[in-house]
VOZA-594416 format. One record per residue: x, y, z of N, C-alpha, C in turn. Coordinates in steps of 0.1 Angstrom, whole numbers, padded with zeros to 4 digits, always signed. Layout:
BEGIN
XYZXYZXYZ
...
This chain:
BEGIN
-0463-1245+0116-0454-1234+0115-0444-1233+0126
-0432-1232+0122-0423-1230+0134-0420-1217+0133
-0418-1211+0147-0414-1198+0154-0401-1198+0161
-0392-1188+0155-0378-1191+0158-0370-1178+0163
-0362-1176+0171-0358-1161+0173-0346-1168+0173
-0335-1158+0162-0321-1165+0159-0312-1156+0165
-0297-1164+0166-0284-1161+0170-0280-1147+0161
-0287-1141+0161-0279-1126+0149-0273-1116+0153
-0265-1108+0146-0252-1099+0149-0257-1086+0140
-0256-1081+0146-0258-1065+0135-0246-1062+0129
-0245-1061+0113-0233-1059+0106-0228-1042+0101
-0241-1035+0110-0239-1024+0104-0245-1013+0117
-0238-0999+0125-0247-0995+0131-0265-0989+0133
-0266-0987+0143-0284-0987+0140-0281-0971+0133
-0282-0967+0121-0282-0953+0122-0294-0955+0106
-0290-0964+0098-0305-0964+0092-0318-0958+0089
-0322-0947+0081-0334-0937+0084-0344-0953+0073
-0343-0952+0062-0346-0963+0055-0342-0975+0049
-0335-0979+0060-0321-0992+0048-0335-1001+0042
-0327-1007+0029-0331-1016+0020-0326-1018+0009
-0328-1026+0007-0322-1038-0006-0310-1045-0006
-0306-1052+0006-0293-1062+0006-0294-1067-0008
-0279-1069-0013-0276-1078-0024-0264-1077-0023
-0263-1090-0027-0243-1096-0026-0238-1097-0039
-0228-1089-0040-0218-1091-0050-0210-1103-0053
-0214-1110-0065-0205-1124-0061-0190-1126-0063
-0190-1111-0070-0173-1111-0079-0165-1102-0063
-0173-1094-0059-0163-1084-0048-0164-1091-0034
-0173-1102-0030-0176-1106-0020-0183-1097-0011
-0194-1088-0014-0194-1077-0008-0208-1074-0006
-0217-1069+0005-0229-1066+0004-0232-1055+0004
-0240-1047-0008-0248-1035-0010-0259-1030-0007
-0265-1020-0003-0275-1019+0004-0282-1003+0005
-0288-1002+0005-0290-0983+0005-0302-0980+0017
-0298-0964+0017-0307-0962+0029-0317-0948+0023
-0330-0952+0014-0336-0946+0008-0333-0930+0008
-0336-0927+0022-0341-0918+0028-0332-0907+0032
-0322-0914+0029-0308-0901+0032-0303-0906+0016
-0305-0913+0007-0301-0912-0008-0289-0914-0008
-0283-0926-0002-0274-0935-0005-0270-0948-0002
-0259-0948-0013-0259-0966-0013-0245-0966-0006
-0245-0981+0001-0234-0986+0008-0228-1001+0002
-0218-1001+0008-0212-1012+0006-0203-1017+0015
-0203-1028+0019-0199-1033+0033-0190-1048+0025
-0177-1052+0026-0175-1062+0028-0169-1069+0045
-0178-1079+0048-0178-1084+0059-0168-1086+0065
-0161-1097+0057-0146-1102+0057-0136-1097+0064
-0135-1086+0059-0125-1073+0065-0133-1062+0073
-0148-1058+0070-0150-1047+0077-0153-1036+0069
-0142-1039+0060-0144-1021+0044-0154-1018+0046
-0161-1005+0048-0168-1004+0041-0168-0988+0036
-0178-0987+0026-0176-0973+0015-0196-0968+0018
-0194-0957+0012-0208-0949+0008-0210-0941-0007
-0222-0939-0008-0218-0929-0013-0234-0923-0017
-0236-0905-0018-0246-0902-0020-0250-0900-0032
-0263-0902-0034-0269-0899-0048-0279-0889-0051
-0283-0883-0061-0288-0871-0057-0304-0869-0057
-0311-0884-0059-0323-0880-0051-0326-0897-0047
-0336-0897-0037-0338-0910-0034-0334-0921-0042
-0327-0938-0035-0326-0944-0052-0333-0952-0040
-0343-0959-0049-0349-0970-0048-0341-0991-0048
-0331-0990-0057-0329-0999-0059-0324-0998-0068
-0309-1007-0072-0301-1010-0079-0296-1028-0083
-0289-1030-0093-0287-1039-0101-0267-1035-0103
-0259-1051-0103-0246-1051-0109-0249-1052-0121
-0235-1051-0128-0230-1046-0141-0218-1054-0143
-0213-1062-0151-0203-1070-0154-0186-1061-0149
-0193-1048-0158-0177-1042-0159-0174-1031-0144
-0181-1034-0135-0183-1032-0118-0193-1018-0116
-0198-1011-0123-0208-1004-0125-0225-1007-0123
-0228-0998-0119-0247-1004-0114-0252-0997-0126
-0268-1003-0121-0278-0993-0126-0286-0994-0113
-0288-0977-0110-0299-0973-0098-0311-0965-0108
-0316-0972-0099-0336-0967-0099-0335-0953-0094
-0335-0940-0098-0336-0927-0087-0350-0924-0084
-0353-0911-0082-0366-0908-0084-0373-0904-0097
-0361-0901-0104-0366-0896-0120-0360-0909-0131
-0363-0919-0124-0354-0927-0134-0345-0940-0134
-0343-0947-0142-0329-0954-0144-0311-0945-0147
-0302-0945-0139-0294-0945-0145-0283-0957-0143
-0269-0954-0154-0259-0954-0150-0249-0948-0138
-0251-0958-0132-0240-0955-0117-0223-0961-0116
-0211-0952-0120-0200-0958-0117-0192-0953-0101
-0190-0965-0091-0184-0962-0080-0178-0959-0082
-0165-0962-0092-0150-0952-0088-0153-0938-0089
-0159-0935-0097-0162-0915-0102-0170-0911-0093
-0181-0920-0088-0196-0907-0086-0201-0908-0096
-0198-0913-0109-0205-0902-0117-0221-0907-0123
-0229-0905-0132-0242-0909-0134-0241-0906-0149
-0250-0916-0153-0254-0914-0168-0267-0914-0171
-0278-0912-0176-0294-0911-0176-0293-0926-0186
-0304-0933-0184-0306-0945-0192-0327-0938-0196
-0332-0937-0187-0346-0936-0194-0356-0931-0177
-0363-0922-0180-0372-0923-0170-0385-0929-0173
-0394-0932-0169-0403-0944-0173-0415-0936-0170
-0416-0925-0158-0428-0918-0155-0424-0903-0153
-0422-0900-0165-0418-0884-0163-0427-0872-0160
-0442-0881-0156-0453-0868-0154-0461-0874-0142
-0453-0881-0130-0456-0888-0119-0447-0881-0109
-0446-0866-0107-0437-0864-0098-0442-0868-0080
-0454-0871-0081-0455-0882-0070-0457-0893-0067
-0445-0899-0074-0442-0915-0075-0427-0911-0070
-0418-0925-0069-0407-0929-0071-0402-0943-0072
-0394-0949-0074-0389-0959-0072-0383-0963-0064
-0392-0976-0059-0385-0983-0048-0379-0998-0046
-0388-1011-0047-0375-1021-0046-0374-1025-0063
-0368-1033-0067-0366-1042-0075-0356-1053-0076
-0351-1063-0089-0344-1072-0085-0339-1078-0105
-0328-1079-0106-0327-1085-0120-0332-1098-0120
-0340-1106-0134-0342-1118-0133-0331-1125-0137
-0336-1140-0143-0330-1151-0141-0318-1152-0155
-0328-1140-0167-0316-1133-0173-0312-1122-0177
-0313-1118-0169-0305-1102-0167-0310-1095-0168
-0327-1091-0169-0332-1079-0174-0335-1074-0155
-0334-1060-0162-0339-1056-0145-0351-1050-0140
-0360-1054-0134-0376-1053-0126-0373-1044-0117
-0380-1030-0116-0379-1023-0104-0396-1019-0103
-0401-1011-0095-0414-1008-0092-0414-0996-0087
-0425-0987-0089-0425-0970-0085-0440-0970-0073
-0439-0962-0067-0447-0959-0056-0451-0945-0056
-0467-0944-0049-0469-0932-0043-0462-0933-0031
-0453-0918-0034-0447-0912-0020-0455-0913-0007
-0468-0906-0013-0480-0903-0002-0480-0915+0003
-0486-0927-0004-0487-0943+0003-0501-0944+0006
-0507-0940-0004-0523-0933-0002-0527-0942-0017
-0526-0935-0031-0527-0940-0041-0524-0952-0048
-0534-0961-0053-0522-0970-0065-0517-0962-0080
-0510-0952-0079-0503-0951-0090-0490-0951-0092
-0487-0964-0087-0474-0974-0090-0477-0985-0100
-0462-0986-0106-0460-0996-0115-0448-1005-0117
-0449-1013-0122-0437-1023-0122-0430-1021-0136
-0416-1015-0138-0411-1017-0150-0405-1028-0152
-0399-1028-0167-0388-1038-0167-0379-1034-0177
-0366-1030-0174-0355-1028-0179-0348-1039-0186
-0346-1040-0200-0341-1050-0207-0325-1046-0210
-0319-1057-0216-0305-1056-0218-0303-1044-0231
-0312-1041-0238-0310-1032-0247-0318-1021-0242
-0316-1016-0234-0320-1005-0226-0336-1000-0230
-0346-1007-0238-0361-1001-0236-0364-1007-0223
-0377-1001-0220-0383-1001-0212-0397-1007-0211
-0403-1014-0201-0413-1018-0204-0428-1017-0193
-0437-1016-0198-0445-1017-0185-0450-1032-0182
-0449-1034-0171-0453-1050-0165-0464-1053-0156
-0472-1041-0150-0478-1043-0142-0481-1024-0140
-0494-1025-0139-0497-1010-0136-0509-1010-0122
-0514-0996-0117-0523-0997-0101-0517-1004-0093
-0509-1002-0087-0498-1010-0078-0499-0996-0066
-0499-1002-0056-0497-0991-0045-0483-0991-0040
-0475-0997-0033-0463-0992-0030-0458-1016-0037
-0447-1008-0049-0447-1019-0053-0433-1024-0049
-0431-1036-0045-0416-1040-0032-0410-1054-0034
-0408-1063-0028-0399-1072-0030-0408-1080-0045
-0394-1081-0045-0395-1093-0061-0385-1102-0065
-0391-1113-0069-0381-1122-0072-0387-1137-0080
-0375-1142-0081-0379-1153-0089-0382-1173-0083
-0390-1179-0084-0387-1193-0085-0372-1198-0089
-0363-1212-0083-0354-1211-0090-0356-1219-0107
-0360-1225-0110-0364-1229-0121-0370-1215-0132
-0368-1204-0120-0373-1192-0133-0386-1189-0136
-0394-1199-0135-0411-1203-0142-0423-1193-0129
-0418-1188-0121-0428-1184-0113-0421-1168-0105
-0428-1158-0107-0422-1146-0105-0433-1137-0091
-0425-1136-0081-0431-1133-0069-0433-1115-0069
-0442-1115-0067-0444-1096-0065-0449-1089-0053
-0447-1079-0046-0452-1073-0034-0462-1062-0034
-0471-1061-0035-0475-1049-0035-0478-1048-0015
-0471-1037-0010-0475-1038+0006-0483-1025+0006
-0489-1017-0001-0502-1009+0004-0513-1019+0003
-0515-1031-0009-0525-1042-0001-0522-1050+0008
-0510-1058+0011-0510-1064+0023-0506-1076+0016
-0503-1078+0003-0503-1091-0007-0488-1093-0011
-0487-1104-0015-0475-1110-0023-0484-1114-0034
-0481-1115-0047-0485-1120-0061-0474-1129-0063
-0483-1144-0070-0473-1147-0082-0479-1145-0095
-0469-1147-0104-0471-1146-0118-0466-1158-0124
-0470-1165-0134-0465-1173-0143-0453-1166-0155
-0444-1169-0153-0428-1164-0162-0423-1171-0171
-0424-1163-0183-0414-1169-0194-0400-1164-0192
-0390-1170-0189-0378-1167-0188-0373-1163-0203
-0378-1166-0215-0371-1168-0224-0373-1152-0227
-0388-1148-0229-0395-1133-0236-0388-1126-0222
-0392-1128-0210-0395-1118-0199-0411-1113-0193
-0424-1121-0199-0432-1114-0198-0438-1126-0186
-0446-1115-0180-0453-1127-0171-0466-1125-0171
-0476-1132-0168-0488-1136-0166-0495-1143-0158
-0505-1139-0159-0516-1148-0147-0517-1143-0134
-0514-1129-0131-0511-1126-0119-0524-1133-0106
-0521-1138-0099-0525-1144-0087-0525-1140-0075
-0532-1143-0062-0525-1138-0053-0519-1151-0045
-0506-1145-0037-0499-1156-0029-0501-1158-0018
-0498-1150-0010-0499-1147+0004-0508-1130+0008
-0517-1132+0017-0517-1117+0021-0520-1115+0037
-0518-1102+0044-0514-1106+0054-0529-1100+0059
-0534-1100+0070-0545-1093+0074-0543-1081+0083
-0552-1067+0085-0549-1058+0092-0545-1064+0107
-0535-1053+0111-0527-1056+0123-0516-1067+0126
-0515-1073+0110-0507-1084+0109-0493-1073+0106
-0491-1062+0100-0482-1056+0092-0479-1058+0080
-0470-1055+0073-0470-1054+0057-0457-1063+0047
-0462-1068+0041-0450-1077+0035-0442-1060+0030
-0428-1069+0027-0422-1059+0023-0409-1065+0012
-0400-1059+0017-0393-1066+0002-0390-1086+0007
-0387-1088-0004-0387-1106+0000-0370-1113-0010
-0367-1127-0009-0360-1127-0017-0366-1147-0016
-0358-1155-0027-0364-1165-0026-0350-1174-0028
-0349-1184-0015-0338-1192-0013-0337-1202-0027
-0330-1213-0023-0325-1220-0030-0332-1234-0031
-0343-1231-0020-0352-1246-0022-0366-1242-0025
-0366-1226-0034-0379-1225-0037-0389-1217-0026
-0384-1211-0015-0394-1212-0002-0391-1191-0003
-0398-1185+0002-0400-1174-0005-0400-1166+0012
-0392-1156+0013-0390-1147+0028-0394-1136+0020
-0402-1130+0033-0410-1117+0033-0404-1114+0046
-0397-1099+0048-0399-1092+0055-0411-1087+0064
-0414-1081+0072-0431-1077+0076-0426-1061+0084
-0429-1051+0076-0428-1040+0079-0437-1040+0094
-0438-1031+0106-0444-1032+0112-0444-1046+0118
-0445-1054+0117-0444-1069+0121-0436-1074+0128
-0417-1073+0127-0409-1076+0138-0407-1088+0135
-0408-1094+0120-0405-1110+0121-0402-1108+0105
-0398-1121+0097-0399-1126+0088-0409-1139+0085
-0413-1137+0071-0418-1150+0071-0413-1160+0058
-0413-1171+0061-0410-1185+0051-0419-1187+0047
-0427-1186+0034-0436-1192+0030-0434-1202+0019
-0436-1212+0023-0439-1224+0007-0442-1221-0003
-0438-1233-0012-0439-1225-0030-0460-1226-0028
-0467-1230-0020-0480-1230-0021-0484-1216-0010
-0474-1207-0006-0480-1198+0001-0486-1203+0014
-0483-1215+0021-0482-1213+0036-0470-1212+0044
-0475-1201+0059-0463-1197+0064-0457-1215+0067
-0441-1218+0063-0435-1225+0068-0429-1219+0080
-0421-1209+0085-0416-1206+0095-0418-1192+0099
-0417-1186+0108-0418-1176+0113-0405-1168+0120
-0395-1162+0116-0382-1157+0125-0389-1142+0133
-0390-1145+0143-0389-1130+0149-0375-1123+0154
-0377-1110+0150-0364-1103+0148-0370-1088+0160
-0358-1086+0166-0355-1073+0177-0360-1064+0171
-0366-1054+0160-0366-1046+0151-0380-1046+0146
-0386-1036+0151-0402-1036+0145-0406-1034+0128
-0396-1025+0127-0398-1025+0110-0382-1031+0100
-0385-1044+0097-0377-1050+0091-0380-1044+0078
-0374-1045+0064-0375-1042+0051-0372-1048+0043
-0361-1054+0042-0358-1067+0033-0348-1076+0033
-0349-1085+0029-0341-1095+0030-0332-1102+0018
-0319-1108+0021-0314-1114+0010-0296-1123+0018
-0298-1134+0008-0286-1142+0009-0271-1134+0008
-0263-1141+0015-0252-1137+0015-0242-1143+0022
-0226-1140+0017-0215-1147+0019-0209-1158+0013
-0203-1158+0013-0194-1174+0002-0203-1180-0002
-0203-1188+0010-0215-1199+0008-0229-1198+0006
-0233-1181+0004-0242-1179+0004-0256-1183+0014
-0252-1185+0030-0257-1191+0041-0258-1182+0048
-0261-1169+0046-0259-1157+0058-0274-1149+0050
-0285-1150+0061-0296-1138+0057-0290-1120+0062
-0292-1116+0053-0287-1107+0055-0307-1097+0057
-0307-1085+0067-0318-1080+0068-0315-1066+0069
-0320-1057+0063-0321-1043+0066-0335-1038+0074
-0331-1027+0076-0341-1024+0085-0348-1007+0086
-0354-1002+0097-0360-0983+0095-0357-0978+0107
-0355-0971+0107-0357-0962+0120-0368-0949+0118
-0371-0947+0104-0385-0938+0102-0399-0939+0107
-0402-0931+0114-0416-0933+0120-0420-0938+0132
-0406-0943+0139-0408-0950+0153-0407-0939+0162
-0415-0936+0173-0413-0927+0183-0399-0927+0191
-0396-0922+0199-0385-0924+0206-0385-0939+0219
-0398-0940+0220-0399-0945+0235-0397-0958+0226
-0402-0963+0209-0406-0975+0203-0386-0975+0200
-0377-0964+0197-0363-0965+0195-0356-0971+0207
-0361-0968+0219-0355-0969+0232-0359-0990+0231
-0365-0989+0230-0371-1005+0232-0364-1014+0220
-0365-1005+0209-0358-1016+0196-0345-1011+0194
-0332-1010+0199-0326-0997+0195-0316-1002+0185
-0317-1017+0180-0313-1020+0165-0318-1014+0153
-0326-1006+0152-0336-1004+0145-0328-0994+0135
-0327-1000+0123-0320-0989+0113-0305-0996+0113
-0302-1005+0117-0291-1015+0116-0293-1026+0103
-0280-1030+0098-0283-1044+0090-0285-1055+0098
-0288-1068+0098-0291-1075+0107-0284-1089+0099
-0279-1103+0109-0272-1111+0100-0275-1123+0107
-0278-1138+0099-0283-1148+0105-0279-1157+0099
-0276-1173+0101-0279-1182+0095-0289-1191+0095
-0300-1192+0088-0314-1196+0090-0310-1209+0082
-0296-1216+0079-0301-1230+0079-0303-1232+0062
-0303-1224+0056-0303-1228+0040-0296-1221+0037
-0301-1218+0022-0289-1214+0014-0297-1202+0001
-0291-1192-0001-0296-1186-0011-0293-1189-0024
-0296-1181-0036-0291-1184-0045-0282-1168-0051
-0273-1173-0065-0264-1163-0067-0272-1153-0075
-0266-1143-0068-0270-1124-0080-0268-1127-0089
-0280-1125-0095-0278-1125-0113-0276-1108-0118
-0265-1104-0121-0261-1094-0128-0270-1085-0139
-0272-1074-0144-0279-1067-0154-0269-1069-0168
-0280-1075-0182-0271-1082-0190-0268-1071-0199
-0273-1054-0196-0271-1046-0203-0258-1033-0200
């Protein structure tokens, strides 16, 4: 295992209560990103500097593009339609409308377009989280149920193997994937971390197959092989990293969000990136955002 502390730039001030879910726009050149915890999403293009916000009206968990420049966000009650130019919102389905102590937190579209998000106990106590899956004809599906706080996801590039986070256990899952149906199987475990190690958290998976996990609590990333050992180790200035993902042209820039929730002040004074986007070239390459086909 190699251990690496890289040349990085913060692309965003530390002000952060919960950033998470980098994703790059491949049509706007642009990275998106939200900060749970104040219930909004941002958008930053690098290039120039732009950047926009905007709030939504209860926690969103995670979002997905849309051909015609429109998302869909995860809120706390739900899927909707999100258009930036308006503000405005459309309801698509709520999935657990008698869980008002759940919400949604990461997810990620697959390899064709359907979109995967995951719900959590708020408390962070319970497994009654679950994994949906949003199809291009807008049902809804259950994929995975007893999930404690359910977090990064993503795919193999060949599509055939589908990575899952549950970080109230400390585990990454894979699953065996039919690209064609959507359904996966065989859930396994991948990686899991041990107490005092910290908590996987969201992840994204490069272009050679090799799978990054965030480590909440931890202060690093990790590279794991398509067989689940650590290949590399990046330690990062920032005790609670949260997720990760490719970005830029070339798609050669990790992009990392990060928390500023629950750190004391003296643990702020020490990390005081903490709640910043964070930016690196770790030497590979990601792969492109696949868009929601609905």
């Amino acid at each position: 295992m190699r251990v690496t502390v890289p040349d990085l730039v913060a692309v965003t001030a530390a002000c952060a209560v919960l950033g998470e879910g980098p994703l790059w726009h491949p049509l706007e050149q642009a990275l998106f990103f939200v900060d749970i915890e104040r219930r909004q999403l941002f958008r930053l293009v690098p290039a120039s500097g732009e950047a926009r916000s905007w709030r939504l009206p209860s926690r969103i968990g995670c979002f997905a593009f849309r051909r015609d420049g429109s998302l869909v966000v995860a809120l706390e009650d739900g899927f909707w339609f999100f258009e930036p130019a308006t503000g405005g919102l459309r309801p698509i389905v709520d999935p657990e409308p008698g869980l008002a102590g759940n919400r949604f937190n990461d997810g990620r579209v697959d390899p064709r377009g359907r979109f995967f998000a995951g719900t959590m106990d708020m408390a962070e106590k319970a497994p009654t989280g679950s994994l949906w899956r949003l199809d291009p004809d807008l049902s809804v599906h259950a994929v995975e149920r007893g999930i404690g706080i359910s977090n990064g996801i993503d795919w193999s590039p060949d599509g055939r193997r589908m990575y899952h986070t549950d970080s109230l256990a400390r585990s990454i899952y894979v699953y065996d994937y039919d690209p064609a149906s959507g359904e996966a199987r065989g859930r396994r475990l991948f990686a899991q971390l041990a107490a005092g190690e910290g908590f996987p958290d969201g992840l994204c998976v490069d272009a050679e197959g090799f799978v990054w996990s965030a480590i909440w609590d931890g202060a690093r990333l990790l590279r794991f092989d398509p067989e689940g050992r650590v290949e590399r180790e990046i330690r990062l200035p920032v005790p609670r990293p949260t997720a990760c993902g490719f970005g830029g042209p070339a798609l050669d820039t990790l992009y990392v969000t990060s928390a500023r929730i629950g750190l004391s002040a003296e643990a702020l004074a020490q990390a005081p990136l903490s709640g910043a986007v964070l930016a690196f070239q770790p030497g590979v390459r990601g792969r492109p955002t696949t868009m929601f086909a609905g």
